[in-house]
VEXDREN-2710 file (C-alpha; in Angstrom, 1 decimal):
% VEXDREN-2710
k/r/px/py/pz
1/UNK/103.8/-51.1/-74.8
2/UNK/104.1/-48.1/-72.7
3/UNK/100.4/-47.0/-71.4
4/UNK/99.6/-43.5/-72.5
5/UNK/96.4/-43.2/-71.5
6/UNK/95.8/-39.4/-70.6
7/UNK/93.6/-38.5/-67.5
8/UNK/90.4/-37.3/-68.3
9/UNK/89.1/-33.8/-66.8
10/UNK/85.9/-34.1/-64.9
11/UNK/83.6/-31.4/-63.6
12/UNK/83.3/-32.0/-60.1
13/UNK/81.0/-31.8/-56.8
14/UNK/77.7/-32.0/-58.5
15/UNK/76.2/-35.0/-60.3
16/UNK/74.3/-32.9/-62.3
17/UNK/77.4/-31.7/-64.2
18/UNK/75.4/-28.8/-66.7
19/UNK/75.7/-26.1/-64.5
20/UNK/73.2/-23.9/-66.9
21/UNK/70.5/-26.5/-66.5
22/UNK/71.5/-26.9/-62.5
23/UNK/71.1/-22.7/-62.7
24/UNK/67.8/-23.0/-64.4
25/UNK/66.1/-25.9/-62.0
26/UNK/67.1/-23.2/-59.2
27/UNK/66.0/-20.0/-60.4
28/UNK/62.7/-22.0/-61.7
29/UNK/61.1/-24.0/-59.0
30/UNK/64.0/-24.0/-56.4
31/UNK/64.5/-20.4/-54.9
32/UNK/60.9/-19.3/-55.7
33/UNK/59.5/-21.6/-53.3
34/UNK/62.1/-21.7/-50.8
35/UNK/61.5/-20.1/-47.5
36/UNK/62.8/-17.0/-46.2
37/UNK/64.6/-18.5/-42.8
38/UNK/66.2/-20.9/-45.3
39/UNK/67.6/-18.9/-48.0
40/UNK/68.3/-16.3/-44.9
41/UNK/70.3/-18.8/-44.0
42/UNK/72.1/-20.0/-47.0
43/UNK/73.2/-16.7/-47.4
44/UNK/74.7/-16.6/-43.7
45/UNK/76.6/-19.7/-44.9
46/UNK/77.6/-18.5/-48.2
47/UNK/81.1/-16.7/-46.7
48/UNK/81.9/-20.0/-44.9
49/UNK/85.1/-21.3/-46.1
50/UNK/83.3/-24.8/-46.4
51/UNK/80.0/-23.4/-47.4
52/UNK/79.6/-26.5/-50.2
53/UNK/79.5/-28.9/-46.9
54/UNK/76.0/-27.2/-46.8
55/UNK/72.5/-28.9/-47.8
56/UNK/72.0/-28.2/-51.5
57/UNK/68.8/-26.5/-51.9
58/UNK/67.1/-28.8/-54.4
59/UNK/68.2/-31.8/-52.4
60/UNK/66.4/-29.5/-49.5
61/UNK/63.4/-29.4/-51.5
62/UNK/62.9/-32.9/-51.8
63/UNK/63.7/-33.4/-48.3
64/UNK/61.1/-31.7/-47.5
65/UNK/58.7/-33.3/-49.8
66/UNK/59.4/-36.3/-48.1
67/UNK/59.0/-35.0/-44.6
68/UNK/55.4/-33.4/-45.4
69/UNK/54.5/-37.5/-46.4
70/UNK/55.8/-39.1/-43.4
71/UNK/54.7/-36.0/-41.5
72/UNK/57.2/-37.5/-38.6
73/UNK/57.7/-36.5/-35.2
74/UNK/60.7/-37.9/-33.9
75/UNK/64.2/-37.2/-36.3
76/UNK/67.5/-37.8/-35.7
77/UNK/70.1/-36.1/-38.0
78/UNK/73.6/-36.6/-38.0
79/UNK/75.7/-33.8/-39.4
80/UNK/74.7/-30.6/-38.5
81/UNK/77.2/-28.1/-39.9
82/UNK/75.5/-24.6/-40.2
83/UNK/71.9/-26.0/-40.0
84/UNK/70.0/-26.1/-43.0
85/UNK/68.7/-29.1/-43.3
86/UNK/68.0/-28.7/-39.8
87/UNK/66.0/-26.0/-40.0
88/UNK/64.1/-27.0/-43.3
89/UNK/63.4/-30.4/-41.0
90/UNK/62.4/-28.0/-37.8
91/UNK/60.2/-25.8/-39.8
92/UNK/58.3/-28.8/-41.6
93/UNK/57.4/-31.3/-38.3
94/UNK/54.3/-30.4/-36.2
95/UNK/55.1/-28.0/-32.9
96/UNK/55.5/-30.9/-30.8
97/UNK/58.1/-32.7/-32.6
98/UNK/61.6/-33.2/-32.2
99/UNK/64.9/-33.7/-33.8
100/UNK/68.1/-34.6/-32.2
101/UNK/70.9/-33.0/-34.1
102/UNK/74.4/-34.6/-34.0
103/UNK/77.5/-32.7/-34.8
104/UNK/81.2/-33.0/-33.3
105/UNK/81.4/-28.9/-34.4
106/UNK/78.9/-26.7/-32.5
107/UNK/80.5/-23.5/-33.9
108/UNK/79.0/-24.0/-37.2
109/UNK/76.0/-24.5/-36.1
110/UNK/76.4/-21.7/-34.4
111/UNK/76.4/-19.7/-37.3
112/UNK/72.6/-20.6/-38.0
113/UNK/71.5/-20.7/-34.6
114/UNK/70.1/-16.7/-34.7
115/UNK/67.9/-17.5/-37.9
116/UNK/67.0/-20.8/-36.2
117/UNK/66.2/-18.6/-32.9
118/UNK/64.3/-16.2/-35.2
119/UNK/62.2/-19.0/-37.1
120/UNK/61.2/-19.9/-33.1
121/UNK/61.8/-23.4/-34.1
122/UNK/64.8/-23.9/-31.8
123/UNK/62.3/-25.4/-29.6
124/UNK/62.2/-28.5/-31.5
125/UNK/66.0/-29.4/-31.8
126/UNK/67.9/-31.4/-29.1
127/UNK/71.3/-30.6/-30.3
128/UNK/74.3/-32.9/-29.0
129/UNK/77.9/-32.3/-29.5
130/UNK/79.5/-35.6/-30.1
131/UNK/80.8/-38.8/-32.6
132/UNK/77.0/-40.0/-33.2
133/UNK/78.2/-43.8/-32.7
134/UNK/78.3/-42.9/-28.7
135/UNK/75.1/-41.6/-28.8
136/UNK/73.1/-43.7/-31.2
137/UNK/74.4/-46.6/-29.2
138/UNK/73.5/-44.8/-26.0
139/UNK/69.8/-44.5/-27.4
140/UNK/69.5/-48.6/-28.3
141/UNK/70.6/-49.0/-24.8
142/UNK/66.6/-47.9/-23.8
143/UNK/64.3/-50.1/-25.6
144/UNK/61.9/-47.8/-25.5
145/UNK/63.5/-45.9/-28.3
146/UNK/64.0/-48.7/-30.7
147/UNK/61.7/-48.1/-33.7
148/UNK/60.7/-44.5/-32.1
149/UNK/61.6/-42.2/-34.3
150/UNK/60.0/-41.4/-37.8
151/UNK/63.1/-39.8/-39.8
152/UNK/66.7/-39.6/-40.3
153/UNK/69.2/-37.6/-42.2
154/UNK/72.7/-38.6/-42.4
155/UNK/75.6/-35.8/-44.2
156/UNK/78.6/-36.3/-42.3
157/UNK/81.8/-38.7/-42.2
158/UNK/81.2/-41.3/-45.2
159/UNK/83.7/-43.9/-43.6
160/UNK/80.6/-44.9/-41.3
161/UNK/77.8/-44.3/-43.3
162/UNK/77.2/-48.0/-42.9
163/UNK/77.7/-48.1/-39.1
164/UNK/74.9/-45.6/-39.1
165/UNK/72.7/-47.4/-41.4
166/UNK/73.0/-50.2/-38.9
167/UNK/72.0/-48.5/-35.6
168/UNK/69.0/-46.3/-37.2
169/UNK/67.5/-49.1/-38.7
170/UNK/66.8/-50.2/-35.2
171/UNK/65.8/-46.9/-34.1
172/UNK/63.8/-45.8/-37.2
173/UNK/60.0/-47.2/-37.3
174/UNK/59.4/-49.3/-40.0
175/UNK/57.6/-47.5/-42.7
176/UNK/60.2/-44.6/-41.8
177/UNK/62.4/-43.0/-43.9
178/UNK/66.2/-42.7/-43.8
179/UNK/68.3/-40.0/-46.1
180/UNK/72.0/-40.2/-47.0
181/UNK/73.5/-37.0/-48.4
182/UNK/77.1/-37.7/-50.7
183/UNK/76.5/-41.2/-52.1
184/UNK/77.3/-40.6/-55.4
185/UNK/80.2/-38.5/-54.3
186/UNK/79.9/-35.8/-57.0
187/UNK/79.3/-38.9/-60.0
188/UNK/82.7/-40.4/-58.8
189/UNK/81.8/-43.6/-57.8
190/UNK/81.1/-44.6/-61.9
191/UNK/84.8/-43.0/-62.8
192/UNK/88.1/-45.0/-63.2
193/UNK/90.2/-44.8/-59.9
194/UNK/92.9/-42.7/-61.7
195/UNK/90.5/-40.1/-62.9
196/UNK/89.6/-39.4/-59.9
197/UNK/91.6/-36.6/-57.2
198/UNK/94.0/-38.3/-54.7
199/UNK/92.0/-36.3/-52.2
200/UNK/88.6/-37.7/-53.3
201/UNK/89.5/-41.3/-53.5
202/UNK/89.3/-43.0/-49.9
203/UNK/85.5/-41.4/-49.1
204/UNK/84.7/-42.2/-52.8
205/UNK/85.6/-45.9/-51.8
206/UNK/83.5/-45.5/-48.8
207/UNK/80.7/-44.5/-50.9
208/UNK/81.2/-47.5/-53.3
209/UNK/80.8/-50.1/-50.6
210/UNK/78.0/-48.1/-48.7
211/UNK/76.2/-48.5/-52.0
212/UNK/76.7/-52.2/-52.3
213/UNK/75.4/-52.9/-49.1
214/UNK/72.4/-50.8/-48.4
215/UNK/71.1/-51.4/-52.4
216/UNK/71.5/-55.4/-51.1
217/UNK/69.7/-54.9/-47.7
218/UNK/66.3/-56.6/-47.8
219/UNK/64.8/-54.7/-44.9
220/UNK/64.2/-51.4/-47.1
221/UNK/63.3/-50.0/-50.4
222/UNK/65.9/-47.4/-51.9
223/UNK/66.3/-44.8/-54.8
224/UNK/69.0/-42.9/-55.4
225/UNK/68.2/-39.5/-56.4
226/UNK/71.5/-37.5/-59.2
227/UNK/70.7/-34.4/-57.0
228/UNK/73.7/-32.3/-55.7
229/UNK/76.5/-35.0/-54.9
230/UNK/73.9/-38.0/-55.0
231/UNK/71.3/-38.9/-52.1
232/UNK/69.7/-42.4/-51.0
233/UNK/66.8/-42.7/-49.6
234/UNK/65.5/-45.4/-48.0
235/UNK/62.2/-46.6/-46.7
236/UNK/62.6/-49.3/-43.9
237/UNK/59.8/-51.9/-44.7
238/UNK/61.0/-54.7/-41.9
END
């Protein structure tokens, strides 16, 4: 018999897929409480042809949430575009700390760099312009930097997510926290393969198998979080 099965219409980037609820956890307890060099900067972004590769606010919140409990000093984040989660990151670690922000594109983060500059945070980030496999391999090269570093934040290409997960966990203390943006990738991971855009299929496989092997990786406690397109968050605990 001839299969007629009809492709189903999905909503599609956000897990959360009622917008008007999405719209209400914003206005309520999103926006009021975000701070001004962030939404300054959100609204810089706005205009930017790919301004949906940007932090989603309410996954920003939480970020920072977690960042005031570790309180950490030392963060790496790879994926950078126009900065937001850099700055939120920058604005939430003592004086003294540090990030070091990976991105191959330092136009976009360009774009943020004046609000950045105007926060007087820039002080804090050691931006690189590279592939972060180079330099995350160039940092285990130095044993003093294994296990030196408190945080990390990962939004960038999904086809090495677990390459990443790899070198950080030697560079992340234990009892440090790591952060994946995109792991749900927008609630497709749980579809059928042929409901799901040609275009959104291979990274949607890469999310699939970075899911089955961090959630089977004994060295650190995870959730995942139905915020934006889907966050892990993991605690290394060995």
């Amino acid at each position: 018999m001839e299969n007629t099965r009809k492709p189903v219409s999905r909503k599609n980037p956000t897990v959360l897929q009622s917008q008007e609820l999405h719209e209400y956890i914003l206005k309520t307890s999103v926006y009021p409480r975000e701070p001004n060099p962030l939404k300054e900067l959100r609204i810089a972004t706005a205009n930017h042809p790919m301004a949906f590769m940007g932090t989603a606010p309410d996954a920003g919140q939480l970020m920072t949430f977690l960042l005031k409990l570790v309180n950490p000093k030392k963060a790496i984040e790879i994926g950078v575009f126009t900065g937001y989660s850099l700055l939120l990151t920058a604005l939430t670690i003592p004086d003294d700390g540090k990030i070091t922000a990976i991105d191959i594109n330092r136009k976009t983060y360009e774009i943020g760099l004046p609000v950045i500059k105007k926060a007087g945070v820039e002080h804090k980030i050691d931006f690189v312009e590279s592939q972060a496999l180079p330099i995350l391999d160039k940092f285990l090269e130095d044993p003093e930097k294994e296990g030196s570093f408190d945080f990390a934040f990962v939004d960038a290409d999904k086809n090495n997510y677990w390459n990443y997960h790899q070198r950080l966990m030697k560079l992340i203390k234990v009892g440090g926290i790591l952060m994946y943006d995109n792991t749900l990738w927008g609630g497709t991971v749980a579809w059928p393969e042929e409901d799901v855009p040609e275009a959104k299929r291979e990274w949607r496989l890469c999310a699939i198998e970075f899911n089955k092997l961090v959630s089977a990786d004994t060295n650190v406690e995870i959730s995942q979080v139905p915020l934006g397109d889907g966050i892990t968050i993991c605690r290394r605990i060995c």
